[in-house]
C-alpha positions as CSV (number, residue, x, y, z in Angstrom):
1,X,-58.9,-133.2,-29.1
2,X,-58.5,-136.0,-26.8
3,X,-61.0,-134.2,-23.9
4,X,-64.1,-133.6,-22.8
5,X,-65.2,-130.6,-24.9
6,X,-67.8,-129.8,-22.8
7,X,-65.8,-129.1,-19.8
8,X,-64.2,-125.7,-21.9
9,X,-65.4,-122.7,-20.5
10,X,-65.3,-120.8,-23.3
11,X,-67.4,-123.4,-25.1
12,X,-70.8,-121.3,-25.7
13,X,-68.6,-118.4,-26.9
14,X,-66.4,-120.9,-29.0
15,X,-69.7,-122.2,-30.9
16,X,-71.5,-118.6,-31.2
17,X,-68.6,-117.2,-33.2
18,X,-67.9,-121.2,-35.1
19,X,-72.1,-121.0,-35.9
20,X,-71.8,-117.9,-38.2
21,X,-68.4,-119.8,-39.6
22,X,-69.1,-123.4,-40.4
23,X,-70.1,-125.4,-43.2
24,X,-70.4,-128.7,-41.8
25,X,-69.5,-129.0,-37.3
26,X,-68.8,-132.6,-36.4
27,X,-68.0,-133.7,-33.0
28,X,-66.6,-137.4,-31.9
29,X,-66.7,-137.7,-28.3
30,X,-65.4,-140.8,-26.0
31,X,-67.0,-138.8,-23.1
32,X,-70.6,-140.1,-22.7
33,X,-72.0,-136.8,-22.8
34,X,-71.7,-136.3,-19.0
35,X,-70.7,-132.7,-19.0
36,X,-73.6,-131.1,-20.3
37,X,-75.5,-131.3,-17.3
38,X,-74.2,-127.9,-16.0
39,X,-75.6,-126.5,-19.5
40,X,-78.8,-124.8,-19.3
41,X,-81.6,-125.0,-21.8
42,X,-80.6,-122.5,-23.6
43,X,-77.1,-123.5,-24.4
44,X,-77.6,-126.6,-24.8
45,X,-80.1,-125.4,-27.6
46,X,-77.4,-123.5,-28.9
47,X,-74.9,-126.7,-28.8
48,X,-76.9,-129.2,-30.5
49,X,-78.3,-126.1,-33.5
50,X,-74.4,-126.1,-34.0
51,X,-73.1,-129.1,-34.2
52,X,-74.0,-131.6,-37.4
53,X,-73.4,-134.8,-35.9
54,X,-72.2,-136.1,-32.6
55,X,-70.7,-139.7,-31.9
56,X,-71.2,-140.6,-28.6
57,X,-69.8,-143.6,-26.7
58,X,-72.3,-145.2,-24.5
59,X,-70.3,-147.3,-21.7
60,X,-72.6,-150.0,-21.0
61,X,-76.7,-149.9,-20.8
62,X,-77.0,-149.7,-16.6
63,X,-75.2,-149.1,-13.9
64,X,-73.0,-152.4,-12.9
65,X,-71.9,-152.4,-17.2
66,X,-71.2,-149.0,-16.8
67,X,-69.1,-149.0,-13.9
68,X,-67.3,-151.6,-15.3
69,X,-66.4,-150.1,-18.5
70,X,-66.1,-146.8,-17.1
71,X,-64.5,-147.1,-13.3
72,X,-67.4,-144.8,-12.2
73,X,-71.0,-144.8,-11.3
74,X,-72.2,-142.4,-13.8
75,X,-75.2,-144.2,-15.6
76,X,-78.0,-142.3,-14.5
77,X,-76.5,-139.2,-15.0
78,X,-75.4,-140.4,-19.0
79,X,-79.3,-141.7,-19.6
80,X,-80.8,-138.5,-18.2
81,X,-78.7,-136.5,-20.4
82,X,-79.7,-138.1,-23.3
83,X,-83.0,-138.2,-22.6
84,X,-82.8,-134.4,-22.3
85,X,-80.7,-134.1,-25.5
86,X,-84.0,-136.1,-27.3
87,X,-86.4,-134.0,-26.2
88,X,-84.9,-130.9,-26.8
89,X,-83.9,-132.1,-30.3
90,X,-87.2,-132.8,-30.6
91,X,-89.1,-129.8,-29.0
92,X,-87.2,-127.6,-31.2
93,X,-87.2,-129.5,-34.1
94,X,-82.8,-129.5,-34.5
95,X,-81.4,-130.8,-37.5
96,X,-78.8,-132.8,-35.7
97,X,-77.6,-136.5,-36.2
98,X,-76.7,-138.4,-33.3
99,X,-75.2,-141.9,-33.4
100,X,-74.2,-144.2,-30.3
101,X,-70.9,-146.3,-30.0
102,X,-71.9,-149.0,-27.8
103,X,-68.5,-150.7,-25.7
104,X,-69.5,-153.4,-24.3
105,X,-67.6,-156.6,-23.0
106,X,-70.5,-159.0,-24.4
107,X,-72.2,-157.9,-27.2
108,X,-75.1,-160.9,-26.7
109,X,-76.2,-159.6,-23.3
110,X,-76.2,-156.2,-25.0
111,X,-78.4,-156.1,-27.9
112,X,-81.4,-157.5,-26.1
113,X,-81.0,-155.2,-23.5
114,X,-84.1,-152.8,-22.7
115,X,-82.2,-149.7,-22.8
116,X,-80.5,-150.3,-25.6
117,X,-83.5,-150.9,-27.6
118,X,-84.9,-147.9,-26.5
119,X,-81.7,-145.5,-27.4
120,X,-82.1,-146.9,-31.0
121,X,-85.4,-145.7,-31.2
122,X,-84.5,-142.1,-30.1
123,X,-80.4,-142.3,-31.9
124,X,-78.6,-143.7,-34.3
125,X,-76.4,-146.9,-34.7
126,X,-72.8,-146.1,-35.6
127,X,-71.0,-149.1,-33.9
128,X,-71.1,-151.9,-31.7
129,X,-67.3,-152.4,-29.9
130,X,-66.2,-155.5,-27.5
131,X,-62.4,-155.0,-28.6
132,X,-60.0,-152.5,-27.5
133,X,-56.4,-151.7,-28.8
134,X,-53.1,-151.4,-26.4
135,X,-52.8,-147.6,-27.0
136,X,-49.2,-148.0,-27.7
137,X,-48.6,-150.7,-25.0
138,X,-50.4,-149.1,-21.7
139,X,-53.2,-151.6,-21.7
140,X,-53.1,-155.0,-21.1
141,X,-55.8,-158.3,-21.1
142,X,-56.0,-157.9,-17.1
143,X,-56.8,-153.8,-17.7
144,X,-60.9,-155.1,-19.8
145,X,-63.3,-156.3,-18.2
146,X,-64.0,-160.0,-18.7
147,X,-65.1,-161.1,-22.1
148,X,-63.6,-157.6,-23.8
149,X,-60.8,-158.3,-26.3
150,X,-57.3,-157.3,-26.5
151,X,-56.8,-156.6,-30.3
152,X,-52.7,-156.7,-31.2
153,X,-51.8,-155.4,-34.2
154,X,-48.4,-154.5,-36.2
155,X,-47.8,-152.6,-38.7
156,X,-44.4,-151.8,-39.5
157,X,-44.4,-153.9,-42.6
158,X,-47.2,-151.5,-43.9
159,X,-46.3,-149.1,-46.8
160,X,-49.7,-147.3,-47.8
161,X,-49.9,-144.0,-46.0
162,X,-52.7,-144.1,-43.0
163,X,-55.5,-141.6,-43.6
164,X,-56.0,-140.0,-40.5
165,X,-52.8,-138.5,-40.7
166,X,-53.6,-137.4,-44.5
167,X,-57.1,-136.5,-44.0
168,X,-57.2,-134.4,-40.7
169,X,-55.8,-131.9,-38.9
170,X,-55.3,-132.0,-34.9
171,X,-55.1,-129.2,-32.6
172,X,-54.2,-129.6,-28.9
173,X,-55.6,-126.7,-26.7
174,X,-52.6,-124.8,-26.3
175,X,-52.7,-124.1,-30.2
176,X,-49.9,-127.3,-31.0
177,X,-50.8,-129.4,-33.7
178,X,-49.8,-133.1,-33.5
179,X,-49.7,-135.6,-36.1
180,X,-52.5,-137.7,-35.0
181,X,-55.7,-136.8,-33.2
182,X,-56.7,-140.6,-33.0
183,X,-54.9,-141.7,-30.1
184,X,-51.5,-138.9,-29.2
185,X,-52.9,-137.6,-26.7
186,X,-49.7,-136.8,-24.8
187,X,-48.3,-134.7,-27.8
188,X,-45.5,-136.4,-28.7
189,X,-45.4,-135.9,-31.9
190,X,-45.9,-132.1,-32.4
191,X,-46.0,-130.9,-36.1
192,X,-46.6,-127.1,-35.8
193,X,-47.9,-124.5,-33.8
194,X,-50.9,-122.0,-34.8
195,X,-49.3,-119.3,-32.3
196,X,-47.0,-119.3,-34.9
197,X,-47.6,-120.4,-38.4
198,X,-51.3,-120.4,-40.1
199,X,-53.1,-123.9,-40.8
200,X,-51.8,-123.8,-44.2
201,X,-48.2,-123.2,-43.3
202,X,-48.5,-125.9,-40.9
203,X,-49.7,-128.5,-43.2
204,X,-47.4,-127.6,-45.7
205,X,-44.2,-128.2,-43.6
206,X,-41.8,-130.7,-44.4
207,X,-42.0,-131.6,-40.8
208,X,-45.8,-131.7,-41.1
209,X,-45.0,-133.6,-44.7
210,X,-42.8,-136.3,-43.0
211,X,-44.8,-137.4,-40.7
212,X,-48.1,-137.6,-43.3
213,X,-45.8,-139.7,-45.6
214,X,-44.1,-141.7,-42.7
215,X,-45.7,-145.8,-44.1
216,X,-44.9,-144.7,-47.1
217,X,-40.7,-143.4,-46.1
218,X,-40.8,-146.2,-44.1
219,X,-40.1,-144.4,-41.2
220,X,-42.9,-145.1,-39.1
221,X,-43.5,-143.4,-35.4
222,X,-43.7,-145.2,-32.4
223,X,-47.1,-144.8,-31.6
224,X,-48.3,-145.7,-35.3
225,X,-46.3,-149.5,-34.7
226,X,-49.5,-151.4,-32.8
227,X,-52.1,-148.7,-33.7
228,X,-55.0,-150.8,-34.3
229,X,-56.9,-147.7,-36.0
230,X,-54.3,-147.8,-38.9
231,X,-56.3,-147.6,-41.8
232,X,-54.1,-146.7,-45.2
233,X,-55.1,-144.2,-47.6
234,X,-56.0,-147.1,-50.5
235,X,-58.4,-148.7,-48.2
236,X,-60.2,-145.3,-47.0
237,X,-60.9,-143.4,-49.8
238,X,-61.5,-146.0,-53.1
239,X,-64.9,-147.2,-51.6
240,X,-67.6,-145.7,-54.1
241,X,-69.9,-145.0,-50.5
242,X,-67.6,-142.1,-50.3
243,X,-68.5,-140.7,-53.5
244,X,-71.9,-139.1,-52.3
245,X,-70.4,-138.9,-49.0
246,X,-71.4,-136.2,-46.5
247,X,-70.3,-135.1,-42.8
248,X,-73.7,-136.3,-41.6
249,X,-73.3,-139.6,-42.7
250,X,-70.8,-140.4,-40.5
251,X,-67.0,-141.2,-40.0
252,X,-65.5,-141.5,-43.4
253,X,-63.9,-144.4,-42.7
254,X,-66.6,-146.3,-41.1
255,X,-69.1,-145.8,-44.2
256,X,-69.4,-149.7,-46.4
């Protein structure tokens, strides 16, 4: 979590023995799908036959949007890949679903873009974003890019559990396992550690337990006070889309 998964080196070995293991493989990724260029064909065949969905952020639709959103020139590189990704999808007929999240910092210029028309013909839609949190206070207004939003948000009055804490379970590379996946990415807030314990063993802890239950104790972490990704457990899980619900179709709590 919170990396590029495709700069692992053990990766290809990672997914041979996870192929002949999985039920359903889902990968998010805020890395616009830059490190696969040093993939072969071949593994990338075998990536893309694992996986069941990948999320992708696309970080602007040329290079001057891209650089903007991103800090780097690394447009051309992001639509090549893609292009790749398509064919080979194509070519050996892979029953993957792929879906874009487009951030942007003016969501007019972007949907009549050329580019972005033609990634919608080849990918999915999953979201269209022109606002961006504070990651517990390390970005400001004067970080975004003209015309991208600053959403602030507070929740300590909140009660209701949030559901990425109750729903998923994080592991950091070193075998750790925080509390949230969505946006500790500097591990403060280490529940467990499968060197240790099992999964189950983890999740059952009452330190494990505390944290799930922290709204609801009213005991709420720092990082969790302006997390704009809050999303309680009523609000998550009592829309009727959910009852059909698949991995396929998406981030659970981005299906209406």
């Amino acid at each position: 979590m919170q990396s590029d998964v495709f700069s692992d080196p053990y990766l290809t070995e990672r997914l041979e023995y996870l192929k002949l293991k999985k039920d359903k493989f889902y990968l998010y990724t805020t890395n616009p799908m830059m490190g696969i260029n040093k993939y072969d064909d071949e593994k990338l065949k075998l990536i893309l036959e694992t996986f069941d969905y990948i999320s992708v952020s696309v970080l602007g639709v040329n290079e001057q949007d891209f650089e903007k959103m991103s800090g780097i020139n690394g447009f051309k590189l992001f639509y090549n890949n893609m292009i790749r990704i398509k064919n080979m999808v194509n070519k050996y007929n892979i029953k993957i679903k792929i879906a874009l999240t487009f951030r942007t910092y003016d969501i007019n210029k972007l949907v009549d873009d050329k580019i972005y028309k033609e990634l919608l013909e080849y990918f999915n839609l999953e979201n269209v974003i022109d606002s961006y949190f504070s990651w517990t206070g390390t970005i400001n207004q004067e970080d975004l890019p003209t015309g991208a939003k600053l959403i602030t948000k507070y929740n300590l009055n909140e009660t209701e559990n949030c559901a990425a804490a109750m729903s998923t379970l994080s592991i950091t590379p070193t075998g750790k396992v925080i509390g949230c996946g969505c946006i500790d990415w500097n591990n403060k807030y280490i529940v467990g550690d499968l060197n240790n314990s099992t999964i189950l063993e983890v999740w059952n802890s009452n330190k494990y337990k505390r944290f799930r239950n922290s709204f609801k104790q009213k005991n709420i972490p720092h990082i969790c006070n302006e997390c704009a990704l809050y999303t309680s457990v009523k609000n998550a899980y009592s829309r009727k889309a959910l009852v059909n619900y698949k991995v396929k179709d998406g981030i659970y709590w981005t299906i209406r």
